[in-house]
DRENDO-1510 file (C-alpha; in Angstrom, 1 decimal, always signed):
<recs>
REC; n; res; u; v; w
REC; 1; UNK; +135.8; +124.8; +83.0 .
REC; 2; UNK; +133.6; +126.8; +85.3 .
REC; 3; UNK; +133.5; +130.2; +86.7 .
REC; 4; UNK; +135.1; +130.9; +89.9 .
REC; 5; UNK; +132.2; +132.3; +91.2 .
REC; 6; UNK; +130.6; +128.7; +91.0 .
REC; 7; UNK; +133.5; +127.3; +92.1 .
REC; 8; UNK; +133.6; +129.4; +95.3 .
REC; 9; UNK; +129.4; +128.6; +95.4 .
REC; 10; UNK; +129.8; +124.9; +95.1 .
REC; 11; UNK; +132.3; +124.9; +97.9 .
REC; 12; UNK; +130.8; +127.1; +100.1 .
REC; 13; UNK; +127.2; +125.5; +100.4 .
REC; 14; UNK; +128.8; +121.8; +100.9 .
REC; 15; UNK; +130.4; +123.1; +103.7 .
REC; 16; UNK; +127.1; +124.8; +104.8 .
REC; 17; UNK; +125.3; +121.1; +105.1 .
REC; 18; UNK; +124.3; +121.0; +101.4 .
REC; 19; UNK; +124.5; +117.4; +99.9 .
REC; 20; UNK; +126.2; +116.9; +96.4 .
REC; 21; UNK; +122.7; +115.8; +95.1 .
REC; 22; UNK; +121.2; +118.9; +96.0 .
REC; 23; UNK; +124.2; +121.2; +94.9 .
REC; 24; UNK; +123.7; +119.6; +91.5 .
REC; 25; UNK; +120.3; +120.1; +91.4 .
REC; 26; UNK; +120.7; +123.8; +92.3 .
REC; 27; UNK; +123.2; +124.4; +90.1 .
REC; 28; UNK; +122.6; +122.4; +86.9 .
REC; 29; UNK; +126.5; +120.9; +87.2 .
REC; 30; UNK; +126.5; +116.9; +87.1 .
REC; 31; UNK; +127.5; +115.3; +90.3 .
REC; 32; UNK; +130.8; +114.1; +88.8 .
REC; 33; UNK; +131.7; +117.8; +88.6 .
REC; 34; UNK; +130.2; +118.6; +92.1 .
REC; 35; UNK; +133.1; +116.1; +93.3 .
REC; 36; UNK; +135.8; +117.0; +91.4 .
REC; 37; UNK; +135.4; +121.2; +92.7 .
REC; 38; UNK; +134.9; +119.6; +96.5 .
REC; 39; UNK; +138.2; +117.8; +96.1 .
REC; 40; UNK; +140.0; +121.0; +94.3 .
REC; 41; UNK; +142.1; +123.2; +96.5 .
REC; 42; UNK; +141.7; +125.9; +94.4 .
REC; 43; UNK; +139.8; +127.0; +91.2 .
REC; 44; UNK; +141.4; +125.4; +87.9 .
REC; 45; UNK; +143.0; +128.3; +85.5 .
REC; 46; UNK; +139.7; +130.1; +83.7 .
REC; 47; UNK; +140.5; +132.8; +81.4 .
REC; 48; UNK; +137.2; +134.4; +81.1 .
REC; 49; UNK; +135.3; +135.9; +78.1 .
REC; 50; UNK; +135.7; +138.9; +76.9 .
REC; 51; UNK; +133.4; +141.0; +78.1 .
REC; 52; UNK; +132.1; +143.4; +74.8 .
REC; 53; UNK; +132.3; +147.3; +75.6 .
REC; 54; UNK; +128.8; +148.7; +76.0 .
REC; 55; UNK; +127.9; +152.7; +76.0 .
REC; 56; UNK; +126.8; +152.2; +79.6 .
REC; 57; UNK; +130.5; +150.6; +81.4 .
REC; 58; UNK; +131.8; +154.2; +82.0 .
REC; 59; UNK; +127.9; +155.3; +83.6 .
REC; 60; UNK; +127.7; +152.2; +85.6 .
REC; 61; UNK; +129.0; +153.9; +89.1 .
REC; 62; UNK; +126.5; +156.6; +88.7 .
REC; 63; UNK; +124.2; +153.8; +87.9 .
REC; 64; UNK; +124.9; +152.2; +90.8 .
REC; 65; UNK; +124.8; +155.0; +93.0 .
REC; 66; UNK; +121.5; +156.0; +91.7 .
REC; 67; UNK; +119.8; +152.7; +92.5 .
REC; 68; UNK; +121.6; +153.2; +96.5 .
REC; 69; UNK; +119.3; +156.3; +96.1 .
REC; 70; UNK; +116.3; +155.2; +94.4 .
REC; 71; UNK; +116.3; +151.7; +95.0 .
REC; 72; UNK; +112.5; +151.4; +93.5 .
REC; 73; UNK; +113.0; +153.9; +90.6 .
REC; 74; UNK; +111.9; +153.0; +87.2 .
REC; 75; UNK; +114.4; +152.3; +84.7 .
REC; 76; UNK; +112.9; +155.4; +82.6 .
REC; 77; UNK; +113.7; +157.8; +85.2 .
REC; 78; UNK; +117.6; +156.2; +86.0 .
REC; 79; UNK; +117.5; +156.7; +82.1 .
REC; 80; UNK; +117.2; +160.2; +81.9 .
REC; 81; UNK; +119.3; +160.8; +84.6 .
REC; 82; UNK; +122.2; +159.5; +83.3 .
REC; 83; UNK; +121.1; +161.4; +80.2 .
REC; 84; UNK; +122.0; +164.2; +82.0 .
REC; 85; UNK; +125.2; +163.3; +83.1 .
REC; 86; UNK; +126.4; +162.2; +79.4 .
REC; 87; UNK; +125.2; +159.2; +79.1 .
REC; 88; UNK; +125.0; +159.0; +74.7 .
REC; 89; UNK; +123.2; +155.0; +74.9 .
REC; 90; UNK; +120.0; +154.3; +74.8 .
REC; 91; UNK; +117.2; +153.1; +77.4 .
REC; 92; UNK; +117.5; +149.3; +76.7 .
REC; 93; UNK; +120.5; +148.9; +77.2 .
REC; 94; UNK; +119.8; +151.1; +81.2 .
REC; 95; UNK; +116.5; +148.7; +81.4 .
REC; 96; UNK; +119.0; +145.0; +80.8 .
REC; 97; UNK; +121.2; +146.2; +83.4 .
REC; 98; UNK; +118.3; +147.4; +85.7 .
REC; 99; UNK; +116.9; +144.6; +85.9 .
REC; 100; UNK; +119.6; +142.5; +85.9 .
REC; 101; UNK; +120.8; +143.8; +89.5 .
REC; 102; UNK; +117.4; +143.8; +90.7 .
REC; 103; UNK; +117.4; +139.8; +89.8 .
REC; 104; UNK; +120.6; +139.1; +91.4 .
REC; 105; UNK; +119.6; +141.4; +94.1 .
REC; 106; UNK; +116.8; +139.5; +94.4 .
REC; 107; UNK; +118.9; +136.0; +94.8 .
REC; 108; UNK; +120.9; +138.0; +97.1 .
REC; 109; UNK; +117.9; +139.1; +99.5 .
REC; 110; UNK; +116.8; +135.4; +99.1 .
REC; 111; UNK; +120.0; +133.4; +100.4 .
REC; 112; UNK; +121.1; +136.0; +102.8 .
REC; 113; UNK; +120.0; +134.3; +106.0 .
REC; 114; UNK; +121.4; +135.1; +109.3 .
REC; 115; UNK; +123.1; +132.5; +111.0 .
REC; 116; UNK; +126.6; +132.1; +113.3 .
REC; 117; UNK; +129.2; +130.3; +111.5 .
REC; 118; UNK; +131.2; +127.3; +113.4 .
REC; 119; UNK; +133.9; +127.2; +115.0 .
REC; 120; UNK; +137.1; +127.4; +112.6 .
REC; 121; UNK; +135.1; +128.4; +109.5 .
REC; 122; UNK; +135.4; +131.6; +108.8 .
REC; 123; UNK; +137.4; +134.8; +109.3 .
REC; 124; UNK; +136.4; +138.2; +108.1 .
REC; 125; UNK; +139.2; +140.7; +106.9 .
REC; 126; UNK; +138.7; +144.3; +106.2 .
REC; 127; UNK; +140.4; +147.7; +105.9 .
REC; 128; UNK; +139.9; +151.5; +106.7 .
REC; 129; UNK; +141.6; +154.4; +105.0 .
REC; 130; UNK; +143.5; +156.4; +104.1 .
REC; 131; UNK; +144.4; +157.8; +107.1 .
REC; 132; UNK; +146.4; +161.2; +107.2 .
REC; 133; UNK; +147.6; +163.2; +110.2 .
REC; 134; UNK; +148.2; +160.3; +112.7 .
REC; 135; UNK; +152.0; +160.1; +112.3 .
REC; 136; UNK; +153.9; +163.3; +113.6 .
REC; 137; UNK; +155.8; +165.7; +111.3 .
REC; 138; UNK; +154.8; +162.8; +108.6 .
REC; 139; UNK; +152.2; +163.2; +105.8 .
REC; 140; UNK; +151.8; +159.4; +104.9 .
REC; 141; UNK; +148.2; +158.1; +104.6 .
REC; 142; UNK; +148.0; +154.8; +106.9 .
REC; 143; UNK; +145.8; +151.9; +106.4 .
REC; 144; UNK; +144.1; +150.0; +109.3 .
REC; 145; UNK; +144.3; +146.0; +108.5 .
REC; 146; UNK; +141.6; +144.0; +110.6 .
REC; 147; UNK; +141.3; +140.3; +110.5 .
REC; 148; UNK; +138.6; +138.6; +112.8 .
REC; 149; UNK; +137.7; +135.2; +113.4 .
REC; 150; UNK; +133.7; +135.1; +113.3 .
REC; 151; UNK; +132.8; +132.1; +115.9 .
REC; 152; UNK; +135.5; +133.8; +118.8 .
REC; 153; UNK; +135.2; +137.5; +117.7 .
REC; 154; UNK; +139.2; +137.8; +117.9 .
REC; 155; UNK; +140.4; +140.4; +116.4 .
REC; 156; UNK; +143.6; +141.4; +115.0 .
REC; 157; UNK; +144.5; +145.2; +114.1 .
REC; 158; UNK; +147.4; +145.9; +111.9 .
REC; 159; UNK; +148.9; +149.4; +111.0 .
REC; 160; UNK; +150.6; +149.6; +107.6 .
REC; 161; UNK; +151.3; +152.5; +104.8 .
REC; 162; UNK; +149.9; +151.0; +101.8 .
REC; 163; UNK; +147.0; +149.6; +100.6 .
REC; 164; UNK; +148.8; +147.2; +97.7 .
REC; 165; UNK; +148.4; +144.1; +97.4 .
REC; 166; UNK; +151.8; +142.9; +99.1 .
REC; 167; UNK; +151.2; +144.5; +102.2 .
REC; 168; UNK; +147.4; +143.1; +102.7 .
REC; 169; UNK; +148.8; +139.3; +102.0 .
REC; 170; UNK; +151.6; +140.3; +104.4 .
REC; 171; UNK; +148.7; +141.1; +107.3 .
REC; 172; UNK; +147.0; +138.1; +106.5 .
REC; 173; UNK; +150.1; +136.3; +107.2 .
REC; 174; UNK; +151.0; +138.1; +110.1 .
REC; 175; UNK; +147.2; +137.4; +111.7 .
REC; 176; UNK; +147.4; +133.7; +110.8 .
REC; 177; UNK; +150.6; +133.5; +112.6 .
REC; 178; UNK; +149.4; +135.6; +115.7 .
REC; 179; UNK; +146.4; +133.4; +115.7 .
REC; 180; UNK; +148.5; +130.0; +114.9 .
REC; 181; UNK; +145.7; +128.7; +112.7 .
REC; 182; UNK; +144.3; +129.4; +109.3 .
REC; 183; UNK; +140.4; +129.9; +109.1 .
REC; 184; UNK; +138.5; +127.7; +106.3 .
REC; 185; UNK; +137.0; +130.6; +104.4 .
REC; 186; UNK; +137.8; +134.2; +103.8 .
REC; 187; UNK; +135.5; +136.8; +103.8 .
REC; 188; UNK; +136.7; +140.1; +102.9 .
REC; 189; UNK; +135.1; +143.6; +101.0 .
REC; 190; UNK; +136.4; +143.9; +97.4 .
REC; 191; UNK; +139.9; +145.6; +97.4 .
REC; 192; UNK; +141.0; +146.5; +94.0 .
REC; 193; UNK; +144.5; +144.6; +94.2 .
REC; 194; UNK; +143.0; +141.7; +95.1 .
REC; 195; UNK; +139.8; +141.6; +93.7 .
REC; 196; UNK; +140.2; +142.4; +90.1 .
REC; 197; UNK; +136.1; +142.1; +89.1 .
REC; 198; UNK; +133.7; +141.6; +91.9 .
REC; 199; UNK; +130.4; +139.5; +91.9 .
REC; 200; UNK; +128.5; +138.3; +90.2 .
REC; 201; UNK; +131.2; +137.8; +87.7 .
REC; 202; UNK; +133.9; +137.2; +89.8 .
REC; 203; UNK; +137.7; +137.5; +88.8 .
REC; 204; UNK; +140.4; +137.2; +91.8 .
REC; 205; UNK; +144.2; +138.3; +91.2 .
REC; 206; UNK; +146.1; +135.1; +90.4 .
REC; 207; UNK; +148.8; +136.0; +93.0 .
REC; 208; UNK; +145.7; +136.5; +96.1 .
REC; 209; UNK; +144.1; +132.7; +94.8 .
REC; 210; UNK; +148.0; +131.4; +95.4 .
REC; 211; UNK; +148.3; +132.8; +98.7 .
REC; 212; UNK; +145.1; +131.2; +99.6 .
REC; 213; UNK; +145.9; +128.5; +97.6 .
REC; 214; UNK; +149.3; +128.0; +100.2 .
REC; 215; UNK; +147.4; +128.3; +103.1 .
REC; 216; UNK; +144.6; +126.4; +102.4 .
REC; 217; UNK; +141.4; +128.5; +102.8 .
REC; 218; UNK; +138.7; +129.2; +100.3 .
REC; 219; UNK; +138.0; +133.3; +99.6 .
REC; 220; UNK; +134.4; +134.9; +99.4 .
REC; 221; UNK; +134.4; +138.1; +98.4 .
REC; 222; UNK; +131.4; +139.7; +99.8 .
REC; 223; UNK; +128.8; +141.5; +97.2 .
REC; 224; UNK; +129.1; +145.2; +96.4 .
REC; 225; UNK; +127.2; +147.7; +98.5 .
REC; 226; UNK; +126.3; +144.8; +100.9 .
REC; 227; UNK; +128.6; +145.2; +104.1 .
REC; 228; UNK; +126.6; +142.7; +106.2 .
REC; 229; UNK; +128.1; +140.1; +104.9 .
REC; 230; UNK; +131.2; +140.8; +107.2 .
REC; 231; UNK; +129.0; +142.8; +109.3 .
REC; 232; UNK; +131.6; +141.8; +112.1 .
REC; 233; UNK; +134.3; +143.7; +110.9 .
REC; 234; UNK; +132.3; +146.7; +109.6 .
REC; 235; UNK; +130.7; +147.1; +113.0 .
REC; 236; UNK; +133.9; +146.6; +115.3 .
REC; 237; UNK; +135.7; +149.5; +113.2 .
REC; 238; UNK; +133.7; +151.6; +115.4 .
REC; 239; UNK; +136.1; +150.8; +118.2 .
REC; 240; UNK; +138.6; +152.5; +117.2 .
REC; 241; UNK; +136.7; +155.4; +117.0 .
REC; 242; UNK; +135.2; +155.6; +120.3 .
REC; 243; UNK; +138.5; +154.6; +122.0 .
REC; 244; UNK; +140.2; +158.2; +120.1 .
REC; 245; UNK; +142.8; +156.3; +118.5 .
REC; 246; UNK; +142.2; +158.7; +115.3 .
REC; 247; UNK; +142.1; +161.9; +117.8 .
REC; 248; UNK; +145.9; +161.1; +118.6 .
REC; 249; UNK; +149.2; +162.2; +116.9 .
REC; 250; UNK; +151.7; +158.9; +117.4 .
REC; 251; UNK; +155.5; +159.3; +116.9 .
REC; 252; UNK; +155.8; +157.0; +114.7 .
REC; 253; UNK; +153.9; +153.6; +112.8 .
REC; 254; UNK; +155.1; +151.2; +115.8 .
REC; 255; UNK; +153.8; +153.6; +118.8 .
REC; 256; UNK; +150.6; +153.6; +116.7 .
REC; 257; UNK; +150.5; +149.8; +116.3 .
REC; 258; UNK; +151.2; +149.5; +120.0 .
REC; 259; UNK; +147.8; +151.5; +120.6 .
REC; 260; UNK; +146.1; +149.5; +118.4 .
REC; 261; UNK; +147.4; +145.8; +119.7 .
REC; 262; UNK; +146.5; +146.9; +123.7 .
REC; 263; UNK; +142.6; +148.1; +121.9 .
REC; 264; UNK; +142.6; +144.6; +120.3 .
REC; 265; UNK; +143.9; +142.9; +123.6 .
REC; 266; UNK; +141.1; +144.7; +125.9 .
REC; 267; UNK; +138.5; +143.4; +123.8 .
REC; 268; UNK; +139.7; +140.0; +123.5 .
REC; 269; UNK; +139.4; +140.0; +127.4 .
REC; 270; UNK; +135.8; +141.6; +127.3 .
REC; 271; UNK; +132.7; +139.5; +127.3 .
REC; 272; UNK; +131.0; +140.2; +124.0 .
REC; 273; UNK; +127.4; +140.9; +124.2 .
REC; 274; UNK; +126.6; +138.4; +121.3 .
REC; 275; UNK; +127.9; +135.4; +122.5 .
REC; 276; UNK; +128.1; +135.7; +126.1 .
REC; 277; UNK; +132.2; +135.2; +126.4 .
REC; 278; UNK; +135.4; +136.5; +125.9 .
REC; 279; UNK; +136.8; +136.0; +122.6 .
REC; 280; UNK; +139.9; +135.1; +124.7 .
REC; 281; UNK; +138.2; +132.4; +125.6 .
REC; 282; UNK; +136.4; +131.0; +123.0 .
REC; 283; UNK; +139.6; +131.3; +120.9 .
REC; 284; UNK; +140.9; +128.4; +123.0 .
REC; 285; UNK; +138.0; +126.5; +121.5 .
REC; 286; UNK; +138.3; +127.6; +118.3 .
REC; 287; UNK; +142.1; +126.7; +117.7 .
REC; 288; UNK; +141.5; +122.6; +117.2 .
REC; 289; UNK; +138.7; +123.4; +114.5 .
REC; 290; UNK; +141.6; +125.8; +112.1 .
REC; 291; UNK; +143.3; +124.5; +109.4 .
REC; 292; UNK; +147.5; +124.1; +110.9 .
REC; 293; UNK; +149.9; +126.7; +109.3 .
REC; 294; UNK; +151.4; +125.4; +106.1 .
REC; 295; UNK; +155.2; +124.4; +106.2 .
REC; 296; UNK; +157.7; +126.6; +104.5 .
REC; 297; UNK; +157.5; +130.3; +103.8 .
REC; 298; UNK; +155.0; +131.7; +101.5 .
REC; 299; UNK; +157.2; +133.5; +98.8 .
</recs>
C-alpha cells in the first residue's frame, strides 16, 4: 500500500510525459506497481501510521511562521525563539524539523518549473473569506468559491455562506456543470474540510477522494505557503477587488452572486494578456479535451 502523496506523484508526472521506466526509477516503486496506480481511479484505502506526539507539534505554526521570516536563520536562533514562546523541547528535535523543510523545500524549489498545462488538464479552485458586511441588515460571513480552468483562463465565481465541506463539493459541482466538462486534475490550496493533513504527508477526507473519485479527476493539493502553484486563482482574486464588488452592500446572497457572474462574464470576453485570447474562446477549444460529466447524481 502506498501513500497517497505517491499515488497523486505517480499519476501526475505520467501524465506530464514521464515514462513508467523513469517513474520507477525516480521513485524506487517496481514497474508492476507504476501500472497498477496509472490504471487506479483513485488511491486504494491507506490508513496511515500513527504519527508519535513530539514537544514541538503544538510550536510548529510559530515554526513555520518564523522560517516565512527568517528563511536563512540558523536552527539555534529558531530554537531560542520558540524558547521564548514556551517551547519546553529541546534543540534537536527544532534542528530535525529544520532541516527537514529546508530538504523538501529544496525538492520543491527543484521541480517547480514553470510551464502552461494543456488543454483539459487542469483546473485550479480556491476560496476567499470570511467576508462580513456585504449582505444588508445581515451579519453572515460569505465565502467567495472560484474555480478556473488553467489552459482557457475561465473562471467561475460562486457566493456561498459556509466554508464546510458540503458547500465547497456543491461549487465544484455547480462549476463542472456550468462548464459541462470535468478537468483531469484538481489543484486547490489546503482547506481544512477537505484536506485533513497537507504535504508532504498527505491525508485527503474520504468523502472529497469520493467526489473526485465520481467525477473522475485526480486532486493536488498545492504545498503550504506556496501559492504559485495556483498562481491563477490567487492572482485573478484581485478582480474582485479592483472592480469594488467588496465596497458594495447587496440585498441579499443572489443580488451578490448576480454581480459576481456579470465580473466573471466580462472577463471571459476579455483578451487575456497571457495567452493572447478570450477565455470565451479558447473554452470552445478546451471542451473536447475534458473528461464528460458522470451519469447519475453525486449523493
Amino acid at each position: 500500500m502506498i501513500r497517497q502523496e505517491v499515488w497523486l506523484d505517480v499519476k501526475l508526472t505520467h501524465r506530464q510525459g514521464m515514462s513508467i521506466r523513469e517513474i520507477s526509477r525516480t521513485t524506487g516503486l517496481s514497474r508492476q506497481l507504476v501500472r497498477r496506480v496509472l490504471s487506479e481511479r483513485a488511491p486504494r484505502g491507506y490508513k496511515p501510521r500513527p504519527v508519535r506526539p513530539s514537544k514541538l507539534d503544538p510550536f510548529r505554526p510559530q515554526l513555520d511562521a518564523l522560517l516565512q521570516l527568517k528563511p536563512r536563520a540558523r536552527a539555534t536562533v529558531l530554537h531560542d525563539l520558540l524558547k521564548k514562546d514556551g517551547y519546553p523541547g529541546g534543540y534537536g528535535l527544532v534542528k530535525a524539523a529544520v532541516g527537514r523543510i529546508r530538504r523538501e523545500e529544496a525538492a520543491r524549489q527543484r521541480a517547480c518549473v514553470r510551464f502552461e498545462t494543456a488543454p483539459g488538464l487542469e483546473g485550479q479552485f480556491d476560496w476567499k473569506g470570511p467576508i462580513r458586511g456585504l449582505l444588508a441588515d445581515d451579519p453572515t460571513a460569505v465565502y467567495l468559491f472560484r474555480f478556473m480552468l488553467a489552459w482557457s483562463r475561465s473562471q467561475f465565481t460562486l457566493a456561498v455562506t459556509s466554508l464546510a465541506l458540503s458547500p465547497m463539493l456543491a461549487s465544484l459541482r455547480w462549476a463542472f456543470e456550468a462548464i459541462g466538462g470535468v478537468p483531469h486534475r484538481l489543484v486547490l490550496d489546503n482547506p481544512k474540510p477537505a484536506v485533513t493533513r497537507p504535504k508532504p504527508h498527505l491525508v485527503l477526507h474520504g468523502f472529497f477522494l469520493e467526489f473526485c473519485r465520481h467525477y473522475g479527476c485526480e486532486p493536488d493539493p498545492a504545498w503550504p505557503y506556496h501559492p504559485e502553484r495556483k498562481g491563477k486563482t490567487e492572482r485573478t482574486f484581485q478582480d474582485v477587488e479592483q472592480a469594488g464588488l467588496l465596497d458594495v452592500t447587496y440585498a441579499d446572497l443572489p443580488a451578490l452572486q448576480r454581480a459576481l457572474t456579470a465580473l466573471d462574464t466580462s472577463r471571459m470576453e476579455r483578451v487575456h494578456a497571457t495567452t493572447g485570447e478570450a477565455p470565451a474562446v479558447r473554452l470552445i477549444r478546451e471542451l473536447p479535451e475534458l473528461l464528460p460529466l458522470p451519469a447519475g447524481s453525486w449523493a
